[in-house]
TORKOL-4160 file (C-alpha; in steps of 0.2 Angstrom, whole numbers, padded with zeros to 4 digits, m for minus):
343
<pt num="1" X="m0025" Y="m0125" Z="0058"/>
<pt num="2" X="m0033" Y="m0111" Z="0051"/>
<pt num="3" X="m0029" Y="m0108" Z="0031"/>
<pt num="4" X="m0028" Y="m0090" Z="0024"/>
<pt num="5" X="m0030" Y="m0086" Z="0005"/>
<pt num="6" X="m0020" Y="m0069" Z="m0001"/>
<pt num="7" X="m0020" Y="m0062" Z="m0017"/>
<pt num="8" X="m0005" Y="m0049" Z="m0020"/>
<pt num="9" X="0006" Y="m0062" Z="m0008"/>
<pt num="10" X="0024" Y="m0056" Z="m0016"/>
<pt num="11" X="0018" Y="m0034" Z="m0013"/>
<pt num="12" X="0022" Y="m0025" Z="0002"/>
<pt num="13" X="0008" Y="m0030" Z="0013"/>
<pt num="14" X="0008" Y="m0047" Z="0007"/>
<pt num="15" X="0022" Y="m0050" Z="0015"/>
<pt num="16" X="0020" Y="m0043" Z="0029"/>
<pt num="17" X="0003" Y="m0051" Z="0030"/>
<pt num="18" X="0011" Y="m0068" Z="0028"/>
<pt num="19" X="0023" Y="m0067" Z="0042"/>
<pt num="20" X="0010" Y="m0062" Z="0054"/>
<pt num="21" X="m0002" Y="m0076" Z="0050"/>
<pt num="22" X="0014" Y="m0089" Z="0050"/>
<pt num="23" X="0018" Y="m0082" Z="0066"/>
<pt num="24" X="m0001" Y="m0083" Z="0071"/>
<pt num="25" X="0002" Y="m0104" Z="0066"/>
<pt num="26" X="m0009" Y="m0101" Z="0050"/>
<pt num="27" X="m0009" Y="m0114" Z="0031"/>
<pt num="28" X="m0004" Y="m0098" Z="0021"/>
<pt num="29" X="m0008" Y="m0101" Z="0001"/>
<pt num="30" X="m0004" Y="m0086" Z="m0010"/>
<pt num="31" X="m0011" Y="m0083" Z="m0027"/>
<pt num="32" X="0001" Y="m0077" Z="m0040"/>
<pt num="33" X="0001" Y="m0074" Z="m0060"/>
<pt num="34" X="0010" Y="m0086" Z="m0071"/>
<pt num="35" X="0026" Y="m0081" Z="m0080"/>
<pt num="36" X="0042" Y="m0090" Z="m0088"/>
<pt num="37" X="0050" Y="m0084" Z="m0071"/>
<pt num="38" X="0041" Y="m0082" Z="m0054"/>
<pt num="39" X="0045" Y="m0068" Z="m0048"/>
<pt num="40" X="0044" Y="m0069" Z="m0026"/>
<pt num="41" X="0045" Y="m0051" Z="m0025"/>
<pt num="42" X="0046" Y="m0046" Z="m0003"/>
<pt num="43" X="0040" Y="m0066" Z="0001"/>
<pt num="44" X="0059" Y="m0075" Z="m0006"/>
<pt num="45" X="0064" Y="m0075" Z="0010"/>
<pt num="46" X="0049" Y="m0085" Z="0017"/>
<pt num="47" X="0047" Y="m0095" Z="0000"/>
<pt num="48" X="0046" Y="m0111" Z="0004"/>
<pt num="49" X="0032" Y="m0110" Z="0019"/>
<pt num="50" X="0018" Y="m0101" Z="0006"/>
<pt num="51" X="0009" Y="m0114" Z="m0005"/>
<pt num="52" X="0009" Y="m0104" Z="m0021"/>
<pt num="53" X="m0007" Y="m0106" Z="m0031"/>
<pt num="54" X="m0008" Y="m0100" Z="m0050"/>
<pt num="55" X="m0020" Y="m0089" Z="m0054"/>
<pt num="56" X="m0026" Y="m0073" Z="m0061"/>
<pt num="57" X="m0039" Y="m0058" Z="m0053"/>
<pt num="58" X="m0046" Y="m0058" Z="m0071"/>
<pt num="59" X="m0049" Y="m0077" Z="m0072"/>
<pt num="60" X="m0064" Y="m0082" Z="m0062"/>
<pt num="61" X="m0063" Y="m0101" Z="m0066"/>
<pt num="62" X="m0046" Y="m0100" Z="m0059"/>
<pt num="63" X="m0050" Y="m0090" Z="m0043"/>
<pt num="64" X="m0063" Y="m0103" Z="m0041"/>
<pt num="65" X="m0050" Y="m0117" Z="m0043"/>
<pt num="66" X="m0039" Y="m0107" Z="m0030"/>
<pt num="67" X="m0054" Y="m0107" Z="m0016"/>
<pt num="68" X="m0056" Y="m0126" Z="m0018"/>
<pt num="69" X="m0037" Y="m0130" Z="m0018"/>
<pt num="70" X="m0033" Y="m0120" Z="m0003"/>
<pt num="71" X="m0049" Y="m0123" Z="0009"/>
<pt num="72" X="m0047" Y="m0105" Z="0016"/>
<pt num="73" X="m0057" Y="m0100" Z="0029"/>
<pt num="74" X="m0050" Y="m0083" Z="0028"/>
<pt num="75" X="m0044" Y="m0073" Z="0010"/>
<pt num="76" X="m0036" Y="m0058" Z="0010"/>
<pt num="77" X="m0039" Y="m0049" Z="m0007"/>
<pt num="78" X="m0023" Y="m0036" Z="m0010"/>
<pt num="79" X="m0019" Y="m0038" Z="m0025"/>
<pt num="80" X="m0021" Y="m0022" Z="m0035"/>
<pt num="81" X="m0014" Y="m0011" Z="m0050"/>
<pt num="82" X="m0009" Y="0003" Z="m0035"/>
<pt num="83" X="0000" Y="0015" Z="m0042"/>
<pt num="84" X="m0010" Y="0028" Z="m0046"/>
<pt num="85" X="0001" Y="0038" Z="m0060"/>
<pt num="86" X="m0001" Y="0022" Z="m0069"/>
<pt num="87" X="m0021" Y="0022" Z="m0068"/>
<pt num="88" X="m0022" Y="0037" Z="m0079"/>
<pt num="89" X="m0011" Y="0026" Z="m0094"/>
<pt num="90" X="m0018" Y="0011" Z="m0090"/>
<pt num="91" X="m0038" Y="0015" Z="m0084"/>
<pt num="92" X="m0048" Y="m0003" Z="m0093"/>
<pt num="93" X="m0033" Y="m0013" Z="m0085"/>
<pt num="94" X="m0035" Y="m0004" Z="m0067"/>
<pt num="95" X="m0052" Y="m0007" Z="m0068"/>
<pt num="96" X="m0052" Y="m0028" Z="m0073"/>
<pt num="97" X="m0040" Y="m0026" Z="m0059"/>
<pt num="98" X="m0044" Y="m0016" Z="m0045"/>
<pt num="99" X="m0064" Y="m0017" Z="m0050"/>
<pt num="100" X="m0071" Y="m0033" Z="m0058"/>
<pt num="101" X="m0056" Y="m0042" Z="m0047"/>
<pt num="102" X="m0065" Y="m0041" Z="m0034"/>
<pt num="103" X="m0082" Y="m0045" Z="m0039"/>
<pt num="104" X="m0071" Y="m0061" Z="m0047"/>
<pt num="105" X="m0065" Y="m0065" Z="m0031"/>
<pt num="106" X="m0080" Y="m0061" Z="m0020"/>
<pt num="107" X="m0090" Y="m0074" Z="m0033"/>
<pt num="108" X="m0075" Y="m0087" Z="m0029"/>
<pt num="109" X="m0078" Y="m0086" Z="m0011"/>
<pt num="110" X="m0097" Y="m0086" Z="m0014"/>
<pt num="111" X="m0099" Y="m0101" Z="m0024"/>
<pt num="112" X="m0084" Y="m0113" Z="m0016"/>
<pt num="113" X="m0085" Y="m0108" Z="0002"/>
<pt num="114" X="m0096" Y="m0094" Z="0009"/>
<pt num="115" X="m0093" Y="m0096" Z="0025"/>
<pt num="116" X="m0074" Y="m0091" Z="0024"/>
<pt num="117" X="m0070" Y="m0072" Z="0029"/>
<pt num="118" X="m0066" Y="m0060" Z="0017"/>
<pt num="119" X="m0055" Y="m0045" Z="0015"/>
<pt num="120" X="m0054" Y="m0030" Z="0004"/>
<pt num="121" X="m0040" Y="m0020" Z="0001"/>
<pt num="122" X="m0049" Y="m0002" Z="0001"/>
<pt num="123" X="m0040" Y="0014" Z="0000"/>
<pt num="124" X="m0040" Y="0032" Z="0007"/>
<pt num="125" X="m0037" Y="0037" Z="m0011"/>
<pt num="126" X="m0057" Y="0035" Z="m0013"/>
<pt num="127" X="m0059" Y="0050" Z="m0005"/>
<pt num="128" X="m0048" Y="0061" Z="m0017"/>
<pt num="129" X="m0058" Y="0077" Z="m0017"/>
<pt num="130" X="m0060" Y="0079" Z="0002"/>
<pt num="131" X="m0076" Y="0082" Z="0008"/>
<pt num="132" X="m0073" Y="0083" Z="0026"/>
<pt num="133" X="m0055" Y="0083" Z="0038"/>
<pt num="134" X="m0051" Y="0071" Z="0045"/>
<pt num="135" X="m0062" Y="0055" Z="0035"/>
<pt num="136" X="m0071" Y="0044" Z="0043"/>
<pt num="137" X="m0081" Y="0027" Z="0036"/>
<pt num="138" X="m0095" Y="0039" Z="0036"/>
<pt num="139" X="m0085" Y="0055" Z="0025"/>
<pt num="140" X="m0093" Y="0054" Z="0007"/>
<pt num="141" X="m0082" Y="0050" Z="m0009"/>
<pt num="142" X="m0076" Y="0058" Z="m0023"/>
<pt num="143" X="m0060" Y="0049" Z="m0032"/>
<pt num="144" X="m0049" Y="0057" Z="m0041"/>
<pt num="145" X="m0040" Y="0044" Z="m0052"/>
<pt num="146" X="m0044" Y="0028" Z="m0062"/>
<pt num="147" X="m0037" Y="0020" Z="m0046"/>
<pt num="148" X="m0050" Y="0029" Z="m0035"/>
<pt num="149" X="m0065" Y="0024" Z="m0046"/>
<pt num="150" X="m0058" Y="0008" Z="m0047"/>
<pt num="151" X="m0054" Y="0006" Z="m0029"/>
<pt num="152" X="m0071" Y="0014" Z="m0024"/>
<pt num="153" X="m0081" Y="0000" Z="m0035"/>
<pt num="154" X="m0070" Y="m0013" Z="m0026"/>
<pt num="155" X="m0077" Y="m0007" Z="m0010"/>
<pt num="156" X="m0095" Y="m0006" Z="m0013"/>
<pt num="157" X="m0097" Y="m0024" Z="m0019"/>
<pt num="158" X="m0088" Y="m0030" Z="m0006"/>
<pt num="159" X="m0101" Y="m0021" Z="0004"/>
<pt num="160" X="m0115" Y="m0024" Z="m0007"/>
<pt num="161" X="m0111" Y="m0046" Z="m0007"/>
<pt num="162" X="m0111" Y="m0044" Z="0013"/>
<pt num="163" X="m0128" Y="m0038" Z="0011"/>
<pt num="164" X="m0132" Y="m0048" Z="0000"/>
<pt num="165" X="m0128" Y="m0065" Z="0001"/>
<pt num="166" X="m0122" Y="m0064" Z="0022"/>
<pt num="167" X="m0106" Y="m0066" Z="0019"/>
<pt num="168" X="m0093" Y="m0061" Z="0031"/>
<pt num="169" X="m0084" Y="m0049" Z="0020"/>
<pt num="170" X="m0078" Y="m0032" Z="0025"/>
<pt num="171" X="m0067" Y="m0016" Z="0017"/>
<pt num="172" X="m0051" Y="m0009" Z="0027"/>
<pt num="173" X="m0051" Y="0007" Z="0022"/>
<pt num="174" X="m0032" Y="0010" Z="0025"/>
<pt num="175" X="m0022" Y="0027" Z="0024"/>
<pt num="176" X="m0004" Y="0028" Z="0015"/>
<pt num="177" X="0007" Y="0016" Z="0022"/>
<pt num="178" X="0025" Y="0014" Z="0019"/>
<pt num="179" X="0038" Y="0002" Z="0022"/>
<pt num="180" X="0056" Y="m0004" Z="0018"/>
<pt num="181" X="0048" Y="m0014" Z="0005"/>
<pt num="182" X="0038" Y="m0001" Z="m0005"/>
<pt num="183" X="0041" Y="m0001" Z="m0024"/>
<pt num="184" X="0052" Y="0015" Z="m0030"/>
<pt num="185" X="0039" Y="0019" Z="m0040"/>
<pt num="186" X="0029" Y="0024" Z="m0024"/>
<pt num="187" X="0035" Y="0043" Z="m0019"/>
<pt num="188" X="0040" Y="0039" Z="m0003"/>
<pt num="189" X="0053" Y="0024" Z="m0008"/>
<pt num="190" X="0060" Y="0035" Z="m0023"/>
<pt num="191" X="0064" Y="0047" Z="m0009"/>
<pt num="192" X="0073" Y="0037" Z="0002"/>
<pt num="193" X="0081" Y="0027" Z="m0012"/>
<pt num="194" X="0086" Y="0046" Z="m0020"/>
<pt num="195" X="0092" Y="0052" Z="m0002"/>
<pt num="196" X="0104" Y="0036" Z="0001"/>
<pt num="197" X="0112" Y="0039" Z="m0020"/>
<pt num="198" X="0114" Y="0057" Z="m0015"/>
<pt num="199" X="0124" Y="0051" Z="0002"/>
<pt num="200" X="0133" Y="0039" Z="m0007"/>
<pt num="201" X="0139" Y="0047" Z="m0021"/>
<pt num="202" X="0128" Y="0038" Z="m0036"/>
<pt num="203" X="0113" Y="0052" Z="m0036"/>
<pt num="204" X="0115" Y="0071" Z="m0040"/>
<pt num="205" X="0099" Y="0076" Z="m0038"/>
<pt num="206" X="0080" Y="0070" Z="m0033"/>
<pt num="207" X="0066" Y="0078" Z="m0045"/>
<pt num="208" X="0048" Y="0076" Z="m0038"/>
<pt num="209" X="0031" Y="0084" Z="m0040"/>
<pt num="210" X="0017" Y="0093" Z="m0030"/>
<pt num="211" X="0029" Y="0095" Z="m0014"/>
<pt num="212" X="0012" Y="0102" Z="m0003"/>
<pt num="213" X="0002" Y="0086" Z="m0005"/>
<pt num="214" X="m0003" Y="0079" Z="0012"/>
<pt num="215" X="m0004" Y="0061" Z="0016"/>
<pt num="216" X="m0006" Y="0053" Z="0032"/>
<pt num="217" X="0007" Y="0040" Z="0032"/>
<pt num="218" X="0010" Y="0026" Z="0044"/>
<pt num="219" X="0018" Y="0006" Z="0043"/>
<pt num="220" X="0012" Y="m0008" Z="0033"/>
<pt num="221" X="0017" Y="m0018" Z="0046"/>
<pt num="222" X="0006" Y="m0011" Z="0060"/>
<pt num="223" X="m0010" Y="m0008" Z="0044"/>
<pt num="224" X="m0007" Y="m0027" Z="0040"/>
<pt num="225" X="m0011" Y="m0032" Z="0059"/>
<pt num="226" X="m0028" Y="m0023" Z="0057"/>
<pt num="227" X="m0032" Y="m0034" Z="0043"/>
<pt num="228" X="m0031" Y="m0048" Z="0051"/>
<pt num="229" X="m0042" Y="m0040" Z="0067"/>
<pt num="230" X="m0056" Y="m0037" Z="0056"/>
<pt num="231" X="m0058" Y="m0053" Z="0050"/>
<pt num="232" X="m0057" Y="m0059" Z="0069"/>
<pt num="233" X="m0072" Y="m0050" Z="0074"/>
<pt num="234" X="m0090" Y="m0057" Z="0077"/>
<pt num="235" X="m0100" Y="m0045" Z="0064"/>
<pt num="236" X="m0091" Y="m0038" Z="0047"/>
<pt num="237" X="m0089" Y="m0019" Z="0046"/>
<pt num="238" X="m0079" Y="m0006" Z="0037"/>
<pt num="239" X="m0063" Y="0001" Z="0044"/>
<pt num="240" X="m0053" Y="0017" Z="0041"/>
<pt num="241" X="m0034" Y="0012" Z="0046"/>
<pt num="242" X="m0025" Y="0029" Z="0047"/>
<pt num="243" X="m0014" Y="0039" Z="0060"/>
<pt num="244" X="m0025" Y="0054" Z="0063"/>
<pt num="245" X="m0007" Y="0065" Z="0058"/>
<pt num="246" X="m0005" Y="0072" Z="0038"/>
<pt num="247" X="0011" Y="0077" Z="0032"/>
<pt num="248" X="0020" Y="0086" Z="0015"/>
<pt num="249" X="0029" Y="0077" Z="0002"/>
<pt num="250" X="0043" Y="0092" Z="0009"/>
<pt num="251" X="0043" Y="0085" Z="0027"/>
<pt num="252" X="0045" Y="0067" Z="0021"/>
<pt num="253" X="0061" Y="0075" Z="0012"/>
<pt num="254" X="0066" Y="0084" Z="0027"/>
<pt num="255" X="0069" Y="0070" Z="0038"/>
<pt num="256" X="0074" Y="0058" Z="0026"/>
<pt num="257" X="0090" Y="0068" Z="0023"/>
<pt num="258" X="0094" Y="0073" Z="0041"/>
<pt num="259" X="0093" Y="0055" Z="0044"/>
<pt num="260" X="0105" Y="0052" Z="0031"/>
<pt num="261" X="0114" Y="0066" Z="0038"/>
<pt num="262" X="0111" Y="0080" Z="0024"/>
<pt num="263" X="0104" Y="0094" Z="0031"/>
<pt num="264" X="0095" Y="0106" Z="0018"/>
<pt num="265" X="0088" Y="0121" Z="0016"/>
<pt num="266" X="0075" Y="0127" Z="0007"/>
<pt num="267" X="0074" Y="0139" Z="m0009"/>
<pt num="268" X="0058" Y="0146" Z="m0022"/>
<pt num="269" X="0041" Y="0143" Z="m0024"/>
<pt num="270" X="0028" Y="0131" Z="m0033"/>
<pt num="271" X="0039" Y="0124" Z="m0049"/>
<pt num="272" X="0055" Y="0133" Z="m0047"/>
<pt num="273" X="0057" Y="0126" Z="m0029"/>
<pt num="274" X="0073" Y="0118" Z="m0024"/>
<pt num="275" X="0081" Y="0111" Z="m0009"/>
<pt num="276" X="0102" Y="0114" Z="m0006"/>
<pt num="277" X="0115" Y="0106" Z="0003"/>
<pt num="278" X="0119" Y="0117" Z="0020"/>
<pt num="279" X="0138" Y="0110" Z="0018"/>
<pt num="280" X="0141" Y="0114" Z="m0001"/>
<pt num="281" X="0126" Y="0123" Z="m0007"/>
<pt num="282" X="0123" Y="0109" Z="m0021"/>
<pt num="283" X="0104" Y="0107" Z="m0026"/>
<pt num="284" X="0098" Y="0089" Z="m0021"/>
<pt num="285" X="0080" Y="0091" Z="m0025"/>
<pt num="286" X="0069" Y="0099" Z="m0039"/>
<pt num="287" X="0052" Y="0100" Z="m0043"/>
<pt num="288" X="0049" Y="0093" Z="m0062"/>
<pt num="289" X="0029" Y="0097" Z="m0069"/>
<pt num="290" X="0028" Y="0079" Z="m0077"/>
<pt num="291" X="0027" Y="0072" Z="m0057"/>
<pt num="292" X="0011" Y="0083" Z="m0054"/>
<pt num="293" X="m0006" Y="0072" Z="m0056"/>
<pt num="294" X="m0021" Y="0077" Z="m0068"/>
<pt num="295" X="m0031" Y="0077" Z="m0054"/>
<pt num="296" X="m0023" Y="0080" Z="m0035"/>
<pt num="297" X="m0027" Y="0075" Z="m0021"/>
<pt num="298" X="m0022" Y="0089" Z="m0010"/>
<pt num="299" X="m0023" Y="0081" Z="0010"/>
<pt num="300" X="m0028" Y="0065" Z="0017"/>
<pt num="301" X="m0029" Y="0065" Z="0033"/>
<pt num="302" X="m0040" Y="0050" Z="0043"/>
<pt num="303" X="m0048" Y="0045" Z="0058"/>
<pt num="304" X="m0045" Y="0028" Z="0064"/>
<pt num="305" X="m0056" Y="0030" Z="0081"/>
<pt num="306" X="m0069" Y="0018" Z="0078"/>
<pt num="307" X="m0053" Y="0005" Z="0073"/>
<pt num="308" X="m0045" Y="0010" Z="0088"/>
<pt num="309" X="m0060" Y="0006" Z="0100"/>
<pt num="310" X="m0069" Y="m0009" Z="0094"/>
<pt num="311" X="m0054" Y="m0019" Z="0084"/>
<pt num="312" X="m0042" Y="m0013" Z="0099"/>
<pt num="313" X="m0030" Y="m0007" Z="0086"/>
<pt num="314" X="m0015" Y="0005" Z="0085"/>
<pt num="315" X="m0002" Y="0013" Z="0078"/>
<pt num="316" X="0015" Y="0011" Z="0085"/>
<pt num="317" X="0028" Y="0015" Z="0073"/>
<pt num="318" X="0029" Y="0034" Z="0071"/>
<pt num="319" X="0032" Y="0044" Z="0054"/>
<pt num="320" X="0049" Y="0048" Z="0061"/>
<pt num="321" X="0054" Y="0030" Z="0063"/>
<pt num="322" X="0046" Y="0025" Z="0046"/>
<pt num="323" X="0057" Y="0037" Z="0037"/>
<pt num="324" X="0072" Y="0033" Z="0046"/>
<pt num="325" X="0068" Y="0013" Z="0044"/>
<pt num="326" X="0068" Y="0017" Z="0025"/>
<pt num="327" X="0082" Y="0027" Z="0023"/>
<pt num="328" X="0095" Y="0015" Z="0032"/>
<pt num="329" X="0089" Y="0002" Z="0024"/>
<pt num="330" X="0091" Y="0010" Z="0006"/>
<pt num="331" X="0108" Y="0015" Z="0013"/>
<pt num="332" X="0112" Y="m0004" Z="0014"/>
<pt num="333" X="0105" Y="m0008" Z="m0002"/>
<pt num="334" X="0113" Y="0006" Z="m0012"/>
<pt num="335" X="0132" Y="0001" Z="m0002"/>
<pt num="336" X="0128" Y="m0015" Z="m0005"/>
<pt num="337" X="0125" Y="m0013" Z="m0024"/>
<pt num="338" X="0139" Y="0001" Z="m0028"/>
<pt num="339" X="0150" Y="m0014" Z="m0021"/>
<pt num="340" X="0144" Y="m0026" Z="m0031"/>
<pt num="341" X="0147" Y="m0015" Z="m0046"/>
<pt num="342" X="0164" Y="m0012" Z="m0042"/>
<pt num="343" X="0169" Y="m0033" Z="m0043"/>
């Protein structure tokens, strides 16, 4: 039986991750922080089949302990400050985190088991400023965040301990991917949390930032499968994970409310743009300048051909559905907790 190490085992691809390799018949250990209350986070449901290990991506002696506890022949290292508003307040802890974590946990692997496979949770986010459309593993960088830097560190150690020191250890350089499980402090979740209040009844009005930024969004569930491929191969490599499709924050919008059946209609430009009810002319969505970032990134848009041909990977649930998997389920949760304040 094969035994997987994943930091980051309560987020969104964690989970995900985790029931993949339980179905796959993997010994799945997941490292998480100590606190008067564990938190399981999207793993609660599948609690008791993860071996929980205490530990902390700042801690080295304690990464080191969780290699030799767990025995993994493959780690999985998601664990990450991602949001990227939060970089900008909180710059040194995103970098212990999102940088010398890694170097923490590449050591880890290096000094208890170097012949276990190694993961790294890159970002399309490194490419911030664009310098080419769509990216590629070969388009330069240019980050524009304390997440991007960060992230971008991350990813050239990884590189630079595969060249190194042989190990198999390689970056999946992954696009925006959503889910049902994404935090609301993730635009795409706030949408779709916003959309099902404003259904409901709970919600006036959803306020958001830069409505022209293009990401390419996809899954987690279907980006989660090309970790585990990359770690399956015979020779470690870098991989962009993307859909090869961009889209606005405004279409994300659009069919989020026709799925929730609230068609709208556009109004205004830049900061005075808003978005009406067809069937009572009530604004439901505003833009609000504190959303915007110091630094945008304007479009990300990738190219997941070389994914798609040597790791036999694709995509197979479309924006469309990821949206309209978001939104029902929000529409659940929301019922579910209007009712549960009514008791």
């Amino acid at each position: 039986m094969k035994k997987a190490l994943i930091t980051g085992v309560t987020g969104q691809d964690g989970s995900y991750l985790t029931e993949l390799l339980l179905e796959k018949g993997y010994s799945v250990f997941g490292i998480v922080r100590r606190k008067s209350t564990l938190d399981y986070g999207n793993v609660e449901h599948i609690k008791d089949k993860i071996n929980f290990i205490y530990a902390d991506m700042t801690d080295i002696v304690s990464l080191i302990n969780a290699m030799r506890i767990s025995g993994a022949d493959e780690v999985y290292n998601l664990a990450a400050q991602s949001f990227v508003q939060t970089s900008w307040e909180q710059p040194v802890a995103t970098a212990d985190i999102d940088a010398i974590g890694v170097t923490n946990m590449l050591e880890a692997v290096r000094i208890v088991n170097p012949k276990a496979r190694f993961y790294q949770a890159s970002t399309s986010e490194m490419f911030g400023l664009v310098q080419e459309i769509p990216q590629t593993e070969n388009t330069p960088f240019y980050p524009r965040s304390p997440y991007g830097v960060a992230k971008l560190y991350g990813h050239w150690i990884t590189k630079n301990y595969r060249e190194s020191y042989d190990l198999y250890a390689c970056s999946g350089i992954l696009f925006n991917h959503e889910s049902e499980r994404r935090g609301k402090e993730f635009v795409t979740r706030k949408i779709t949390d916003a959309v099902a209040r404003i259904k409901l009844g709970v919600l006036d009005c959803l306020e958001l930032g830069n409505m022209d930024a293009k990401r390419d969004w996809g899954h987690s569930i279907d980006y989660v499968k090309a970790m585990w491929l990359m770690l399956q191969q015979d020779v470690a490599d870098d991989y962009v994970i993307a859909t090869n499709e961009t889209r606005t924050v405004r279409d994300f919008v659009n069919i989020a409310f026709e799925r929730a059946e609230l068609p709208i209609v556009w109004e205004g430009e830049g900061v005075n743009e808003t978005a009406r009810r067809k069937d009572n002319g009530k604004i439901v969505v505003k833009v609000n300048e504190r959303y915007f970032r110091p630094a945008e990134v304007e479009i990300l848009l990738g190219n997941a051909a070389k994914a798609e041909k040597k790791l036999k990977w694709k995509r197979e649930i479309s924006f469309t559905e990821l949206v309209n998997r978001m939104v029902d389920n929000d529409l659940l949760l929301v019922e579910k907790e209007i009712k549960n304040n009514a008791k």
